[in-house]
N, C-alpha and C positions, 0 to 999 in steps of 0.2 A: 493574205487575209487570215485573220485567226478564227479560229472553230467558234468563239464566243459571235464572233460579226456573222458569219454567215448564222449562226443559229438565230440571231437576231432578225438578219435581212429575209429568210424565208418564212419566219412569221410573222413578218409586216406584210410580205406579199399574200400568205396566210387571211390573213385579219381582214387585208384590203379585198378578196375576192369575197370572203362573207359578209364581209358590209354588203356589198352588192346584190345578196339573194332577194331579199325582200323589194328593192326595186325592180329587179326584174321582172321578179314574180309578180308583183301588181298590175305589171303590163296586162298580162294574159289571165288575170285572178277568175276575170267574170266571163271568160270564154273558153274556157275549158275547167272541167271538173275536178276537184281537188286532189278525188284518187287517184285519177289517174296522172296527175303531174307527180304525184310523189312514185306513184308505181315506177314510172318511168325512170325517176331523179335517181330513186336509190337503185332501182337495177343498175344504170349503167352505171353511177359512183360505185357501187359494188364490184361491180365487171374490172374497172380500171384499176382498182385496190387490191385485186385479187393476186395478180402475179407476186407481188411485192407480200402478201401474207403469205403464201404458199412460201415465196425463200426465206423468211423469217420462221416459219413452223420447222424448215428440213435444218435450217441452219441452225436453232436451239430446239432439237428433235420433241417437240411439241407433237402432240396428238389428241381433236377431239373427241372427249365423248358423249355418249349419247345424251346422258342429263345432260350434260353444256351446252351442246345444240338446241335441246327443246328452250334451254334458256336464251339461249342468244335469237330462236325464233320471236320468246314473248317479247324479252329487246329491241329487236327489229320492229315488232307490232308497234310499240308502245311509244317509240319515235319517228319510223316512217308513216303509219299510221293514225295514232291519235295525236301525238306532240304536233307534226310539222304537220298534218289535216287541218289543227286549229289554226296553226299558224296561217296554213295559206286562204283558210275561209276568211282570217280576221282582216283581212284584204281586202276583199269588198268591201269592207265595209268601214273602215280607217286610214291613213296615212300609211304610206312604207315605212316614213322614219316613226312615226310611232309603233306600231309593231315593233319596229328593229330595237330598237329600244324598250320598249317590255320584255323582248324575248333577250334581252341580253341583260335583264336583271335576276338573271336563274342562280347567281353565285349568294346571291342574299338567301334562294326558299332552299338550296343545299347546305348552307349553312344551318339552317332549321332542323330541316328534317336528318342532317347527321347528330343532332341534338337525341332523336329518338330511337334513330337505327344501331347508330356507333358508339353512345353512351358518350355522347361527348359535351363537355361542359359550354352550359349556356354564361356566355360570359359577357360583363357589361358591352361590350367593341361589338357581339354579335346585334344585343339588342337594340342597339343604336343605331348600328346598320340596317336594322328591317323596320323600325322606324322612319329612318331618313330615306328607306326604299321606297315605301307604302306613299312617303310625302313626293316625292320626288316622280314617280308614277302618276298619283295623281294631277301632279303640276302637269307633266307629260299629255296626257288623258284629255287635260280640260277639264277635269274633274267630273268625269265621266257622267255625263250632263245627260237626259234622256235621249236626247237626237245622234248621239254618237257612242254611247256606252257599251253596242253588241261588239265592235270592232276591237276595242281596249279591252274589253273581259276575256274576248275569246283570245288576244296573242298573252295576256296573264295566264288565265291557263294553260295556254302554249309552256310557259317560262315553267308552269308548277312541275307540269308532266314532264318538261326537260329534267329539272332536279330530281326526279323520283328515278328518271333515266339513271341518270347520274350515277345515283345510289344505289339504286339496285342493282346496276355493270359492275361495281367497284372491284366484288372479288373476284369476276371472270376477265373485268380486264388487271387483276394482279397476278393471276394466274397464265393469261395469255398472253396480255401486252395488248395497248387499246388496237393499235392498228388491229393484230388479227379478231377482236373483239367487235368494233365497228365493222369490218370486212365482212364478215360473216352476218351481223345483223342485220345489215344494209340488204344481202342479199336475201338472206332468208324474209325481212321485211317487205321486202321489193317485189321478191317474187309472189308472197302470199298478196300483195296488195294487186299485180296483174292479173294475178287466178279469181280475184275478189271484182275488179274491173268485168272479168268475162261473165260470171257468173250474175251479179246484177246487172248486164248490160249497161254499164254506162255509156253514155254516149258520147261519141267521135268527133265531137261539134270543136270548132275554133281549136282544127287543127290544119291552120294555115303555113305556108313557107317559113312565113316571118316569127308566127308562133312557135312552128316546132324549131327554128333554130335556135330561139331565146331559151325553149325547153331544153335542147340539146345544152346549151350553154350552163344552165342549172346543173342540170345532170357527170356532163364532164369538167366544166371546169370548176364549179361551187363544191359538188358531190365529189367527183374524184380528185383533179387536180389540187383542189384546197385542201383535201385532206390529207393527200399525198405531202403537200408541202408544210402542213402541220408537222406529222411525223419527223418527216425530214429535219426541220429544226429539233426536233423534238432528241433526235440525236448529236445535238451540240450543245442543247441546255437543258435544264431540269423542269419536271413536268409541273413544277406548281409556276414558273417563269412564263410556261408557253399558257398554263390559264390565264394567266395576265393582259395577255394581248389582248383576250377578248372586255378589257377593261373599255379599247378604245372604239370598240363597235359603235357605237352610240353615237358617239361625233360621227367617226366617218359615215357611216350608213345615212344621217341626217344632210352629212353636206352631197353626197352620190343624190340622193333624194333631190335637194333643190338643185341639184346641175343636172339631172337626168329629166326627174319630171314638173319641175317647178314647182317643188312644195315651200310653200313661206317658211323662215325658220324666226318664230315669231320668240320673246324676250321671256315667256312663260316657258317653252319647250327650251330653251337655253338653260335655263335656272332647272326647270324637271331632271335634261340630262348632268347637270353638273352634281348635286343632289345624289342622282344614283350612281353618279360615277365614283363619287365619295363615298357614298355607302357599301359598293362593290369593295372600295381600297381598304374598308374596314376588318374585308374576309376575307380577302386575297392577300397569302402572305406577301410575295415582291413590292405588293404597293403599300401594305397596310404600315413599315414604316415611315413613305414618303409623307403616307396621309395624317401619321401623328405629327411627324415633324412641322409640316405646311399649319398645324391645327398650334402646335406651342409657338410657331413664330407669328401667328394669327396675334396669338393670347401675350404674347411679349412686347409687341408692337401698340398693344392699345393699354 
């Protein structure tokens, strides 16, 4: 088997275990507290990620410092804490697969916002993409009608605060390398989010058998295992290839969704994810030439 296949094959398995967070987590959205699911999720993803950063820092004699840390704290904050907090509030109150699908439209507001940070040119592909995002979300949405709109704003906001993640990691993780970048903020997140559990007393409620193992499952196998096996590909292919995978979220998470918990995958939400799935391809280099191509034999054909 060649380095290119496996690099391929662990992040399909990659891509396949993040579809799955969001239905998970719907299970238990409205029986246990948001904080405390993420406190938990990102410590032990942290915990497991951990070995594997510590040989990678001795192995390219890496060593944090103190600025970095307090950075990769605010990191932490910013995606154990308010990114995935929206996300898992936008649960009660929406679809899995919807969520999953807003939150996997974050390569369109990185695009954006590297527009203001990075000096980077706004070019017609980006604006067309966050057009055809904005449309294809609200296909997604329902067009976020008053009866269902808390649910879709809050996993968009989820997606915004992802991208500013994004953005704001970019020099620590070219400096570190994401693994030990994520590693560290998971944990420093995780853990300020447990000390923040004690302190406002949250409460212990609908922490059943069945619950905590689903939690557990978040935790080790989304949080750590998935990430673990991102990296891992991650050393067979190039890093803008392994952002691509998260191209196919949207589908899979949709169909986990109606084979998990019976959600309709109705011809509006078809059309929503395809939509942003194109608009994703316009910003993602690996796909962005499949998606001109697919767009001039559109335009050749008719």
């Amino acid at each position: 088997m060649s380095d290119t296949t496996k690099g391929y094959l662990w992040l399909f398995f990659t891509i396949t275990i993040f579809s799955t967070y969001e239905v998970v987590g719907s299970i238990f959205a409205h029986a246990i507290h948001p904080l405390l699911i993420n406190a938990i999720r990102f410590s032990v993803g942290g915990l497991i990620l951990l070995p594997l950063a510590i040989k990678t820092m001795r192995r390219e004699q890496l060593q944090l410092r103190g600025p970095d840390l307090l950075a990769l704290f605010g990191l932490g904050f910013l995606n154990a804490g308010i990114c995935m907090g929206l996300q898992q509030y936008s649960l009660r109150y929406t679809e899995a697969s919807t969520a999953a699908v807003l939150i996997s439209s974050n390569p369109l507001f990185v695009s954006l916002l590297s527009v203001f940070f990075f000096k980077e040119s706004l070019t017609k592909d980006k604006i067309m993409a966050l057009l055809l995002g904005i449309g294809g979300m609200l296909l997604v949405s329902g067009g976020l009608q008053s009866q269902n709109a808390l649910g879709p704003i809050l996993a968009t906001l989820a997606s915004v605060v992802w991208a500013i993640f994004t953005v704001a990691g970019k020099k620590l993780s070219q400096r570190y390398g994401s693994l030990v970048m994520n590693t560290f903020s998971f944990l420093l997140g995780g853990g300020f989010l447990l000390i923040l559990t004690a302190i406002l007393q949250v409460p212990l409620t609908g922490l059943t058998p069945s619950n905590i193992l689903l939690l557990a499952y978040v935790g080790v196998v989304v949080t750590g295992i998935g990430y673990y096996a991102f990296f891992t590909g991650l050393l067979y292919l190039d890093t803008t290839v392994g952002a691509a995978v998260f191209f196919f979220k949207p589908a899979l998470a949709t169909i986990f969704a109606f084979l998990i918990l019976g959600e309709p995958i109705s011809i509006r939400k078809i059309a929503g994810i395809m939509v942003i799935m194109v608009a994703m391809g316009l910003v993602i280099p690996p796909v962005k030439g499949v998606v001109k191509k697919v767009f001039k034999g559109v335009g050749g054909a008719s």
